[in-house]
C-alpha positions as a Markdown table, in Angstrom:
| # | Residue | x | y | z |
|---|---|---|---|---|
| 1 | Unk | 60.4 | 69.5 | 79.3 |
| 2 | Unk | 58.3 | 70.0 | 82.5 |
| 3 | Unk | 61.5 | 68.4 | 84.8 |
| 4 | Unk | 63.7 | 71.2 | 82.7 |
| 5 | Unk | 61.8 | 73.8 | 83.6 |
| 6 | Unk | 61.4 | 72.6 | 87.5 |
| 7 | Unk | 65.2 | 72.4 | 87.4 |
| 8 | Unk | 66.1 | 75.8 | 85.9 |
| 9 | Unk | 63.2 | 77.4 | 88.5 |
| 10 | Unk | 65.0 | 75.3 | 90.8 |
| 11 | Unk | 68.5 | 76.7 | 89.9 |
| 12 | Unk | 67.4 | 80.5 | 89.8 |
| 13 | Unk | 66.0 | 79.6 | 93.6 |
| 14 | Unk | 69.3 | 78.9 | 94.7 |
| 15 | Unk | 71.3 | 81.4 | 93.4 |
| 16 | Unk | 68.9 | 84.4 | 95.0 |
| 17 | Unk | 69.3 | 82.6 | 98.1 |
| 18 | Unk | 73.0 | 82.4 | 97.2 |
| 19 | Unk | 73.5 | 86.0 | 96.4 |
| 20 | Unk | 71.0 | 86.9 | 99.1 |
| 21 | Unk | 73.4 | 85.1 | 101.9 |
| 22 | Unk | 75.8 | 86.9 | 101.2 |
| 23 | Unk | 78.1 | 89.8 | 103.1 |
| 24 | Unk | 80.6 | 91.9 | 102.1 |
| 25 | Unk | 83.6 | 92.0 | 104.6 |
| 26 | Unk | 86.1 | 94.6 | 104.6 |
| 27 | Unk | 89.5 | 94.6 | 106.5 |
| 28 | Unk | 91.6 | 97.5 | 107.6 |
| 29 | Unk | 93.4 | 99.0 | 109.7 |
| 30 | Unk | 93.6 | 102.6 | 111.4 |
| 31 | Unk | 96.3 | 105.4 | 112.3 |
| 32 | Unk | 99.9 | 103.7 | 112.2 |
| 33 | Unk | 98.2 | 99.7 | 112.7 |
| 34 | Unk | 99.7 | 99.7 | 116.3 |
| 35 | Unk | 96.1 | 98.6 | 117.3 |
| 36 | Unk | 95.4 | 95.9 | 115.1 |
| 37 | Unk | 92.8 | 94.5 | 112.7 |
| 38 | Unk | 89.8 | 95.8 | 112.2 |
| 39 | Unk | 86.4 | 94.6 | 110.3 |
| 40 | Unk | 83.6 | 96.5 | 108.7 |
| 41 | Unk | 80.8 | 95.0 | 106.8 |
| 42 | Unk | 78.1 | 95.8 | 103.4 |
| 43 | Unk | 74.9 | 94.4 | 102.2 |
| 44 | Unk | 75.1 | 96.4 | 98.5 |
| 45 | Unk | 78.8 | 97.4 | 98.4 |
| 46 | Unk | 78.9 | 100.8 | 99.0 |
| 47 | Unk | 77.6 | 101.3 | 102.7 |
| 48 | Unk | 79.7 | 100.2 | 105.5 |
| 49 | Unk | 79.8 | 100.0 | 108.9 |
| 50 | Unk | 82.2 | 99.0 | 111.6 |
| 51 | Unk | 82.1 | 95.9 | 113.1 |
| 52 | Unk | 82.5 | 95.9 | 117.2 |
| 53 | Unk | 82.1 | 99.8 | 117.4 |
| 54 | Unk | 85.3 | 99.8 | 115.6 |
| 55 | Unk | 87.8 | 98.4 | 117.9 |
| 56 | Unk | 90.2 | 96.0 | 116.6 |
| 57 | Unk | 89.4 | 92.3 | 117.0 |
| 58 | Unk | 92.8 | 90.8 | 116.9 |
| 59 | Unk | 95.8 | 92.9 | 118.5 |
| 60 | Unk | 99.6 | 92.5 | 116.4 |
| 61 | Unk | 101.8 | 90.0 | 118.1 |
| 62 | Unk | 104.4 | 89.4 | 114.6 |
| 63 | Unk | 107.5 | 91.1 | 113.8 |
| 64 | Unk | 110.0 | 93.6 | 115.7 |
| 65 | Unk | 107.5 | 96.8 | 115.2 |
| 66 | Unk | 103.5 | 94.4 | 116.5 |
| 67 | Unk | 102.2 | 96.6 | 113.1 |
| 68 | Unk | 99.0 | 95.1 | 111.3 |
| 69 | Unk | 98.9 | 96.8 | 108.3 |
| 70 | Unk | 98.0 | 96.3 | 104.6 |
| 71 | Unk | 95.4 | 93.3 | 106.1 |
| 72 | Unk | 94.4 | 91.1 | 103.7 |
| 73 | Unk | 92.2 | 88.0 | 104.0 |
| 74 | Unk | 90.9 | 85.6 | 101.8 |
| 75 | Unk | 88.9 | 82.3 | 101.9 |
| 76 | Unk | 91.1 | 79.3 | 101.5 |
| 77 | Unk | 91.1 | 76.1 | 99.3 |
| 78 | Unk | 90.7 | 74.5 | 102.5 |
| 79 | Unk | 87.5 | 76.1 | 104.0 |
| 80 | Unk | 90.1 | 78.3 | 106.6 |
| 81 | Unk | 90.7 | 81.9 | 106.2 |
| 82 | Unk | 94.4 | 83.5 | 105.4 |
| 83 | Unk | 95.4 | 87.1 | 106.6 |
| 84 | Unk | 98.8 | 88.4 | 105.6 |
| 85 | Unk | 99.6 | 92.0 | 106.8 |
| 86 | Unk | 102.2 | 94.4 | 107.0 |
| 87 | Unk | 104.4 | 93.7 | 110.0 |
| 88 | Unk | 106.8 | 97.2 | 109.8 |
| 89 | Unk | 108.0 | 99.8 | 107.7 |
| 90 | Unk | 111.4 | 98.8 | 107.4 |
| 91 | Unk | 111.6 | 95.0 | 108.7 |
| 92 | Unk | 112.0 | 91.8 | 106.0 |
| 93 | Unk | 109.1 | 89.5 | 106.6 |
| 94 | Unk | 105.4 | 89.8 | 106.9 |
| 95 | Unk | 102.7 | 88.5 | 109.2 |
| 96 | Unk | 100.7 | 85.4 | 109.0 |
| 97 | Unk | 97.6 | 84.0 | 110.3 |
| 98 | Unk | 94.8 | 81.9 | 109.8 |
| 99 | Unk | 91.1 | 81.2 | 111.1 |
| 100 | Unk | 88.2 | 78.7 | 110.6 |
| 101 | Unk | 85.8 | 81.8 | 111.8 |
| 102 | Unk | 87.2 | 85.0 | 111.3 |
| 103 | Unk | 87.0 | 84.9 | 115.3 |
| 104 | Unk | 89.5 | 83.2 | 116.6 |
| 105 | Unk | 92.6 | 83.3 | 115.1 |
| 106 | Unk | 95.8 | 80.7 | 115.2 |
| 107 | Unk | 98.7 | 82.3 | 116.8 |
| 108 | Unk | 100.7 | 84.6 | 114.5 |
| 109 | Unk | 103.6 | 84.5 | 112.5 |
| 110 | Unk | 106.7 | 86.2 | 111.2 |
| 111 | Unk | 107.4 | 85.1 | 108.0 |
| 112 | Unk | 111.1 | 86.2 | 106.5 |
| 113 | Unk | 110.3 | 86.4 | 103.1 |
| 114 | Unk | 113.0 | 89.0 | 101.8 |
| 115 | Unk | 115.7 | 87.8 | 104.7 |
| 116 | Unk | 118.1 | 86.6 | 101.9 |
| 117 | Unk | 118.6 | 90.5 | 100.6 |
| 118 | Unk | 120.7 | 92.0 | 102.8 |
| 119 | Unk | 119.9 | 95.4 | 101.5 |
| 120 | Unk | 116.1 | 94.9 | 101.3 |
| 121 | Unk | 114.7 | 98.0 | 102.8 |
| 122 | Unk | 111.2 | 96.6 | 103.4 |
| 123 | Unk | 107.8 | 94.6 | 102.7 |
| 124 | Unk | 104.9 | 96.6 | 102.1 |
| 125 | Unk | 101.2 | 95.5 | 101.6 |
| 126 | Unk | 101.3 | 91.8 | 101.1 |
| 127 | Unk | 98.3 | 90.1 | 99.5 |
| 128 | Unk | 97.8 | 86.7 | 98.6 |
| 129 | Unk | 95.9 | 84.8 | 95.5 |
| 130 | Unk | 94.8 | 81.0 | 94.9 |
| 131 | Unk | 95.7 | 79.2 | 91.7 |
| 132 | Unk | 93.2 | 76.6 | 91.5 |
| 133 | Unk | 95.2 | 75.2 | 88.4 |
| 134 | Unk | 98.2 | 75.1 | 90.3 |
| 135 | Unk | 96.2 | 74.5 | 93.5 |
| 136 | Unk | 98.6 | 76.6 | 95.6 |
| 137 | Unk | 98.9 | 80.0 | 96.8 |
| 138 | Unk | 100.4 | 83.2 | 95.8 |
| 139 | Unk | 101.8 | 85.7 | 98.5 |
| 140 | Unk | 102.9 | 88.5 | 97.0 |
| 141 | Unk | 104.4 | 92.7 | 98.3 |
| 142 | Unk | 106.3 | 94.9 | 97.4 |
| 143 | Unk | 110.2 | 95.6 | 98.3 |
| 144 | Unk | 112.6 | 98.2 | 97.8 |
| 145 | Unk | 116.4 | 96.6 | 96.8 |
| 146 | Unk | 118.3 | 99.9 | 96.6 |
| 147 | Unk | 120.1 | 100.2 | 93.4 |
| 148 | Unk | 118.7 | 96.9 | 91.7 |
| 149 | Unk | 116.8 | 98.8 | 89.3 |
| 150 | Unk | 117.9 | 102.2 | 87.4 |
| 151 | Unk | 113.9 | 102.7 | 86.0 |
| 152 | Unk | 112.9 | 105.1 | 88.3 |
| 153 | Unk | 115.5 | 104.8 | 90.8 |
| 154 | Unk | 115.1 | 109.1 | 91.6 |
| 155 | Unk | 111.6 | 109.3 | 90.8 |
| 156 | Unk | 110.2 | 107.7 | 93.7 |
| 157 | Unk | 109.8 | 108.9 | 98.0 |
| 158 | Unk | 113.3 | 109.3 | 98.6 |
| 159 | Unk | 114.9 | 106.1 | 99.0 |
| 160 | Unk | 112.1 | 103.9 | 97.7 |
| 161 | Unk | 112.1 | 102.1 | 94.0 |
| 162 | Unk | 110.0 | 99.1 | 95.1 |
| 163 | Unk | 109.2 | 96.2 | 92.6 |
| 164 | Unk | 106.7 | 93.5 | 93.3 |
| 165 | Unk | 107.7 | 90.1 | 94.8 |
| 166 | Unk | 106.6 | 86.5 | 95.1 |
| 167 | Unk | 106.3 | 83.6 | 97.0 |
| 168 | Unk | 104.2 | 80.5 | 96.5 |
| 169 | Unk | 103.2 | 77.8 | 99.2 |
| 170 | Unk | 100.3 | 74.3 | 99.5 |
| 171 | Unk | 100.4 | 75.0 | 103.3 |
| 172 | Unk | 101.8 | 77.8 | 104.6 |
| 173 | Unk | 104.4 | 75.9 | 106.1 |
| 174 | Unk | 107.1 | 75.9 | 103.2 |
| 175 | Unk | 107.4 | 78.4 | 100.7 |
| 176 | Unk | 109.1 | 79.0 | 97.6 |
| 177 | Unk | 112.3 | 81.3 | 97.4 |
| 178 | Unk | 111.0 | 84.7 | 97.1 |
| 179 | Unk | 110.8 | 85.6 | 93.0 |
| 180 | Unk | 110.5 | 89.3 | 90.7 |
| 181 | Unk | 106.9 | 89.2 | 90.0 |
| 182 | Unk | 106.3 | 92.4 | 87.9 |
| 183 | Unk | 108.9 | 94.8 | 86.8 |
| 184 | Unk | 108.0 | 97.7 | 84.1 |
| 185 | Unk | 110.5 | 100.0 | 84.7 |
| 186 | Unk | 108.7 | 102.1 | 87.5 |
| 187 | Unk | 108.5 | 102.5 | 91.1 |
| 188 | Unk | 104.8 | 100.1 | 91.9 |
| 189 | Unk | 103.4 | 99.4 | 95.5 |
| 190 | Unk | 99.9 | 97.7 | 96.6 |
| 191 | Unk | 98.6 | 95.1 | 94.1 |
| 192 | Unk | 96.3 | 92.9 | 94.0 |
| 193 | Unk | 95.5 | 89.7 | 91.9 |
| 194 | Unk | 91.9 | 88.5 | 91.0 |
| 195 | Unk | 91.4 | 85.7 | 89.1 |
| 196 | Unk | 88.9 | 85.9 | 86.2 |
| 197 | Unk | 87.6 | 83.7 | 83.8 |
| 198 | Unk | 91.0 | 82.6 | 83.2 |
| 199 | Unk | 93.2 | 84.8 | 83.9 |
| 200 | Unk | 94.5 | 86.9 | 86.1 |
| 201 | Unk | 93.8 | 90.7 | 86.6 |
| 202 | Unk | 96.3 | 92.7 | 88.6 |
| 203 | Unk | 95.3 | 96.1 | 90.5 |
| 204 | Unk | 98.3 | 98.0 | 91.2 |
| 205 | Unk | 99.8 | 101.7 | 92.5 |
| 206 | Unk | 102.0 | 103.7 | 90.1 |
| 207 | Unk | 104.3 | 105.1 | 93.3 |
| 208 | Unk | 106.3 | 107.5 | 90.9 |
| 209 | Unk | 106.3 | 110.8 | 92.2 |
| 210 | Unk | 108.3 | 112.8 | 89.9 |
| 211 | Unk | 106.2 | 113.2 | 87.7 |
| 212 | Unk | 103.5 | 112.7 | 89.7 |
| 213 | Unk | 101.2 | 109.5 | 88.9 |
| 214 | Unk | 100.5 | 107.8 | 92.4 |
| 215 | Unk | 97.6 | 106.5 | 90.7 |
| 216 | Unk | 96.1 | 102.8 | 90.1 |
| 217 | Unk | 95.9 | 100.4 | 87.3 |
| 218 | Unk | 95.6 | 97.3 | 85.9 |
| 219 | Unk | 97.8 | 94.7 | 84.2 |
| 220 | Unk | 96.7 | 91.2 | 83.2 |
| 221 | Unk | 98.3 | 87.8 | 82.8 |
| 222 | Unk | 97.3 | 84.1 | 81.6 |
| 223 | Unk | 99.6 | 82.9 | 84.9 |
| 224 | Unk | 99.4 | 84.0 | 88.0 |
| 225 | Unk | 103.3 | 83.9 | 89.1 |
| 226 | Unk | 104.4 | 86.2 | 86.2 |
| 227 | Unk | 103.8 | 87.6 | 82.9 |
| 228 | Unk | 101.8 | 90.3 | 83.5 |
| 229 | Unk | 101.6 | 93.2 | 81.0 |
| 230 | Unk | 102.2 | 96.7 | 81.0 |
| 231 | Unk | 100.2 | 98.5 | 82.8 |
| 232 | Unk | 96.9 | 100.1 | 81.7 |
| 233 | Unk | 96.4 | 103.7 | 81.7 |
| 234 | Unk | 95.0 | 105.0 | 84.9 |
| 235 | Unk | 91.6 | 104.0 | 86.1 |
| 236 | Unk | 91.3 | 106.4 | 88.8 |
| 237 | Unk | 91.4 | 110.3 | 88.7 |
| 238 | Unk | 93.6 | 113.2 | 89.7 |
| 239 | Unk | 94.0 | 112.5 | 93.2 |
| 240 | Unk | 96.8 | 110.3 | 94.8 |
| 241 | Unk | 95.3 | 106.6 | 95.6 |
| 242 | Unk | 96.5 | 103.7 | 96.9 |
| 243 | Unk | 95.5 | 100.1 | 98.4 |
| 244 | Unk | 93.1 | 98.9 | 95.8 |
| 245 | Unk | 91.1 | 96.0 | 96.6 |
| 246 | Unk | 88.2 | 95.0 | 94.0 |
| 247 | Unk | 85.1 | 93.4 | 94.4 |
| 248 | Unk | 83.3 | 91.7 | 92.0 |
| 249 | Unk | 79.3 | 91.4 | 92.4 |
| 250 | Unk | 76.1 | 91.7 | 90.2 |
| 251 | Unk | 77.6 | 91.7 | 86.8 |
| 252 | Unk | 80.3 | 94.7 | 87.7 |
| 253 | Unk | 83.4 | 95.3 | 89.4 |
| 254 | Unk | 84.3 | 97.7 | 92.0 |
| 255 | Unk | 87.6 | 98.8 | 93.0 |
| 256 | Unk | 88.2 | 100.3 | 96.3 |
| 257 | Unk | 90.8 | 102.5 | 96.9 |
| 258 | Unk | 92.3 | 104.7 | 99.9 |
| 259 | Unk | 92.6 | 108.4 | 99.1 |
| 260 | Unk | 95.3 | 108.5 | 101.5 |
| 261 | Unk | 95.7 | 112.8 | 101.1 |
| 262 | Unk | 92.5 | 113.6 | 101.4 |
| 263 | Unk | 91.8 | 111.1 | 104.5 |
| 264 | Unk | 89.3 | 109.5 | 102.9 |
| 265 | Unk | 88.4 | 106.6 | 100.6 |
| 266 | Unk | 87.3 | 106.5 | 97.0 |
| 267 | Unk | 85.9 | 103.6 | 94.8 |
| 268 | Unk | 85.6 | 103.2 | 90.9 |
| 269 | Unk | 83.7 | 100.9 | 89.2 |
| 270 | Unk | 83.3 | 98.9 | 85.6 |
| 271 | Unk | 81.3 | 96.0 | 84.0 |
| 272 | Unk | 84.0 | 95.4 | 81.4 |
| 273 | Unk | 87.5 | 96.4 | 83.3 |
| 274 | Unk | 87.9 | 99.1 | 80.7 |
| 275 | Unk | 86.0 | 101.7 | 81.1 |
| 276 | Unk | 85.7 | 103.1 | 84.8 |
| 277 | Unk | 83.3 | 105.6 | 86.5 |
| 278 | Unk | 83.7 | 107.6 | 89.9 |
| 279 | Unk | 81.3 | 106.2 | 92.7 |
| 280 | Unk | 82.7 | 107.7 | 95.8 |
| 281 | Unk | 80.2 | 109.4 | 96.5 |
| 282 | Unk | 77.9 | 106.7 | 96.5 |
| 283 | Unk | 80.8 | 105.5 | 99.2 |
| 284 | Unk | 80.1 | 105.4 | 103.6 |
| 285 | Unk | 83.4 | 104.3 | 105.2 |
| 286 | Unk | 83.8 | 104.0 | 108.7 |
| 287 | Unk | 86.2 | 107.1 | 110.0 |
| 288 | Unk | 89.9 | 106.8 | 109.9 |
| 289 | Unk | 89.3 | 103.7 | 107.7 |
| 290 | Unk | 93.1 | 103.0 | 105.9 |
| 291 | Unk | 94.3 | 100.3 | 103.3 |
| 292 | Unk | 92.4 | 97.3 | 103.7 |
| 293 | Unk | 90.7 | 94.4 | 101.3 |
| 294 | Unk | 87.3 | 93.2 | 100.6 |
| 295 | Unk | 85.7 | 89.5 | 100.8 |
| 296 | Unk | 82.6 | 87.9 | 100.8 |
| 297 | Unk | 81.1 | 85.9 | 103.9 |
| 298 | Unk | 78.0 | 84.1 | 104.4 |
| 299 | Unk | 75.3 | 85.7 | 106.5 |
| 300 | Unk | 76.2 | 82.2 | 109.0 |
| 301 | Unk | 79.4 | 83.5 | 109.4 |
| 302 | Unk | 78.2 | 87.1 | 109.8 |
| 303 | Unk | 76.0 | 86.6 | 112.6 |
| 304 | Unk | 78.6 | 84.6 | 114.5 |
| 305 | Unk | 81.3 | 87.8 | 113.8 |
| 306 | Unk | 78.7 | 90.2 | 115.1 |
């Protein structure tokens, strides 16, 4: 009984020093992305500050257009650290990179995910997911193919009815032949896949404009490469949002989002994924702060960024 209770003592030790040691690291970019990526970081969540009085730490070499962004980063299966990014408005590939310390970085490249579809106007906001079932990743945006889909083909920006696309890869050397990963009938932009206990929960933009939603939800699925359900009604409010990126820490998630009209951003947050409250004003971005995504660091690798 006594080596029990030294071994739970033992166990609650090491996860204070766990959750203590840890960082919250959010990447973004500003204005058009011309400049690069750029890194802010959180002790509680909500109050963030700019790394490297805001400059960017890595300047865009990928693509026709040198644009980073939509960047997204996570921790690999393999210790290293993945960024995808937006490479263009209008080009058919995405950008690619990796790093062992969020310092320095392997050379970039241009990956031609959508090059097969000759009428693919874009690839917006890629993101990628680990499927430690499948032990392989998910890289997954969002492309408009103009008249593929009727659903909400005039209810969009203009030319845009985007759908959400997939490709998987061990190595990120060979990938899969780009896939549909979620259709509904409506024009949807900017998600991102969390695994949870399970499953997988999918934070995504409504783009329709007429009528107006421009709005996030969620959808879920049992698999990661497809079906996910309809969407959930929305979770944030009566402003136009975009980019969400969702953190989950101390029992409750947060979902960050960019309130792209108002020029500022906005955050939501829920202990059971169903019912949301409003905390941006509990929210300190750094200025000019645009579409980015959230991960955790150890304070190690903290000290070596700053």
């Amino acid at each position: 009984m006594k080596k029990l209770f030294i071994l739970i003592f033992l166990a609650g030790l090491l996860h204070n020093a766990t959750a203590q040691d840890a960082v919250y690291l959010f990447a973004y970019f500003k204005d058009n992305g011309q400049d690069g990526l750029h890194l802010a970081y959180s002790r509680d969540g909500y109050k963030w500050l700019a790394l490297h009085n805001d400059q960017s730490v890595l300047t865009p070499t990928a693509g026709v257009d040198k644009l980073m962004r939509d960047p997204c980063i996570i921790r690999g299966a393999d210790g290293r650290f993945h960024m995808v990014w937006t490479v263009s408005w209008k080009e058919k590939s995405i950008g690619y990179a990796s790093s062992a310390d969020l310092v320095h970085w392997s050379g970039q490249r241009d990956i031609p995910v959508m090059a097969h579809e000759p009428g693919a106007l874009n690839c917006w906001a890629p993101e990628i997911t680990y499927d430690a079932r499948r032990k392989e990743y998910m890289i997954y945006w969002a492309t408009t193919i103009p008249g593929r889909f009727t659903a909400g083909d005039s209810t969009g920006d203009e030319k845009y009815n985007h759908r959400l696309y997939y490709v998987t890869t061990k190595d990120f050397q060979h990938f899969s032949p780009a896939k549909l990963l979620y259709d509904q009938g409506f024009n949807v932009i900017d998600a991102s896949i969390v695994p949870d206990q399970g499953r997988f929960i999918m934070f995504l933009k409504d783009e329709t404009k007429t009528p107006p939603q421009k709005n996030i939800r969620t959808a879920v699925s049992n698999t990661l490469t497809g079906g996910y359900e309809k969407p959930s009604a929305p979770i944030t409010g009566p402003y136009w949002a975009e980019g969400p990126t969702a953190l989950h820490t101390a029992g409750k998630w947060i979902v960050y989002f960019d309130k792209y009209t108002q020029h500022r951003y906005g955050a939501v947050e829920s202990t059971d994924l169903k019912t949301w409250m409003d905390v941006s004003d509990k929210l300190s971005m750094p200025q000019g702060i645009r579409h980015g995504t959230v991960l955790t660091i150890t304070s190690k690798e903290f000290e070596l960024l700053k």
